[in-house]
N, C-alpha and C positions, 0 to 999 in steps of 0.2 A: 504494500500500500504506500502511496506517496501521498506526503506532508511537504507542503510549501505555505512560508508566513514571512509577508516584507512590513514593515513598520519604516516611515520615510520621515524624516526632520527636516529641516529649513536646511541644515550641512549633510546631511548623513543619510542614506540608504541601508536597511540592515535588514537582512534576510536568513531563511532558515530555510533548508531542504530536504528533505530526509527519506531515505527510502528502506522501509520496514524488512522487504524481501531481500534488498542485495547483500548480497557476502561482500562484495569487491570494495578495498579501501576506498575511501573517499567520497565515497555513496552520500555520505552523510556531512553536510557545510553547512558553515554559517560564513555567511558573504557580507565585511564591512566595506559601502563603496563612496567615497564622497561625490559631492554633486558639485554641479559647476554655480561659481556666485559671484555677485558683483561688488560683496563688500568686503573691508577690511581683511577675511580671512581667508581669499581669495586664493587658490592652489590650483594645482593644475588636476584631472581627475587620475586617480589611480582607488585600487581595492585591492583586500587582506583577504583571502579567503583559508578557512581551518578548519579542521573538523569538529563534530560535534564536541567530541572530547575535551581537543585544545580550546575550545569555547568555555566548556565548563568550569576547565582551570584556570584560565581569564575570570571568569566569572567571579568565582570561589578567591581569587586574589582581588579583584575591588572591591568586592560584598565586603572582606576583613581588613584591605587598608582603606575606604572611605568611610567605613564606620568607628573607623579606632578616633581616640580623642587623648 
């Protein structure tokens, strides 16, 4: 079964794909892409793409250093 969920911000494109049945690495992404803009923060477009897993662990590391105080 495949799962796809994109969530779009004024900078940021973030997506998720996931396919239940495949065995084959990589089956499974989360796609960070930025978007093209005209203010200040203005870059040129490029994207990270990583697996579910290295997602998670991203995760798991801002969840515990943006909530430490």
């Amino acid at each position: 079964m495949n799962y796809s969920k994109q969530k779009n911000t004024k900078r940021f494109n973030f997506q998720v794909y996931r396919n239940t049945t495949a065995k084959k690495a990589g089956s499974n992404t989360v796609t960070i892409s930025t978007r093209p803009s005209d203010g200040q923060y203005s870059v040129s477009q490029t994207s990270l793409t990583m697996t579910v897993k290295e997602a998670q662990a991203l995760n798991n590391f801002l969840n515990e250093t943006l909530s430490a105080e």
